[in-house]
C-alpha positions as CSV (number, residue, x, y, z in Angstrom):
1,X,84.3,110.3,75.2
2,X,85.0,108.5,78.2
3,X,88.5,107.4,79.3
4,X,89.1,103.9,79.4
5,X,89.7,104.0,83.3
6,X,85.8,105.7,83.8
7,X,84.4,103.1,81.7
8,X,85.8,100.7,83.6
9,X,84.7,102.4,86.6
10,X,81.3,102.8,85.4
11,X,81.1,98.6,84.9
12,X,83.0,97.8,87.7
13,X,79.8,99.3,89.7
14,X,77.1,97.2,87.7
15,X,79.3,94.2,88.0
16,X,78.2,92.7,91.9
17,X,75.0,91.5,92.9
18,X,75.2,94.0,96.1
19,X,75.5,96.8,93.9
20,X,72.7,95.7,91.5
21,X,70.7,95.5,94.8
22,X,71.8,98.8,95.8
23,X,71.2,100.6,92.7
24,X,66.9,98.7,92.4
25,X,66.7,100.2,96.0
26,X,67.6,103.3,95.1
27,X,65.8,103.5,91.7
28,X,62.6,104.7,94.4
29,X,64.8,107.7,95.2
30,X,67.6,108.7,97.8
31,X,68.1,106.4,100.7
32,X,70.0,107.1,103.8
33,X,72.7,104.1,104.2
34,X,70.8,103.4,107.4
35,X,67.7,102.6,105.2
36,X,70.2,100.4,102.3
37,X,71.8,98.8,105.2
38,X,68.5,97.5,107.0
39,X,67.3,96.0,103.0
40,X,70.6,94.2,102.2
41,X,72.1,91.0,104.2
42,X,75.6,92.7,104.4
43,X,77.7,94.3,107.2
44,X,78.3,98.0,107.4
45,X,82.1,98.0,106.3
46,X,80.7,95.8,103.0
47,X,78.1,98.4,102.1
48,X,80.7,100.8,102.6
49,X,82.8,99.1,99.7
50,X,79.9,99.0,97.8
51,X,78.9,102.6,98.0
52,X,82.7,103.7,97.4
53,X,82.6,101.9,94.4
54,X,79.1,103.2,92.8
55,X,79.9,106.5,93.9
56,X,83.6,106.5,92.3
57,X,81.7,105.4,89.0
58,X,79.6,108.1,89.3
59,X,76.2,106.1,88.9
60,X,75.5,107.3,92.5
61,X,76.2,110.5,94.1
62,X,76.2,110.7,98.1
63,X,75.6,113.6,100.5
64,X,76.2,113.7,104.2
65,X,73.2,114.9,106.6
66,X,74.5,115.2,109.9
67,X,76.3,111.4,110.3
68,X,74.9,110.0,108.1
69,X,75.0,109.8,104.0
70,X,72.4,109.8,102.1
71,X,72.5,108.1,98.5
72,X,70.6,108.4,94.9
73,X,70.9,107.6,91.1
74,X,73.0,110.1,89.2
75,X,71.2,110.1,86.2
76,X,74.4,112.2,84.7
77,X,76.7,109.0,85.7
78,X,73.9,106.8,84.0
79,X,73.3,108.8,80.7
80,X,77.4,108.3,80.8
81,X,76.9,104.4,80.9
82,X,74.6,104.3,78.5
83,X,76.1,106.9,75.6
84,X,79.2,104.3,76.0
85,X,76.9,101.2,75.4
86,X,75.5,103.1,72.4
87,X,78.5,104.1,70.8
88,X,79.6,100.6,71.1
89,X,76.0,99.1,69.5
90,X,76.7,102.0,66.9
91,X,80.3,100.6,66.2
92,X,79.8,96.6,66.3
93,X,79.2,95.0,63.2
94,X,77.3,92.7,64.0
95,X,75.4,93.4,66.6
């Protein structure tokens, strides 16, 4: 089971319209942040915050090539999400 501060973590990242963005561009596969920053309407420093964030939840993992990171769906960090939203369904009563 998760701790309460990676579940957190884990909603913080779905919580932001940027992120959302982020994460429907990246469902096509790893993007360089050159590639996310030319899609989005945002400054470099923003996506920056953005990316920290995903990547801290653990939804996205980064690697760096050369200068520059490349991004993609962790689909550990997303079964994680979603064994938490089950297990909630599973305990709600009425739900």
């Amino acid at each position: 089971m998760l701790t309460t501060k990676e579940t957190a973590d884990i909603f913080k990242a779905f919580c932001d319209e940027n992120r959302i963005r982020i994460l429907q561009l990246l469902l096509d596969g790893e993007k360089c942040a050159c590639k996310l920053l030319e899609a989005m309407n945002i400054t470099q420093p923003t996506l920056s915050h953005h990316m920290k964030i995903l990547v801290d939840s653990g939804i996205v993992s980064g690697r760096k090539e050369g200068k520059w990171m490349h991004y993609s769906i962790s689909a550990e960090g997303i079964r994680k999400a979603q064994s938490y939203l089950s297990y909630l369904l599973s305990r709600g009563k009425d739900v």
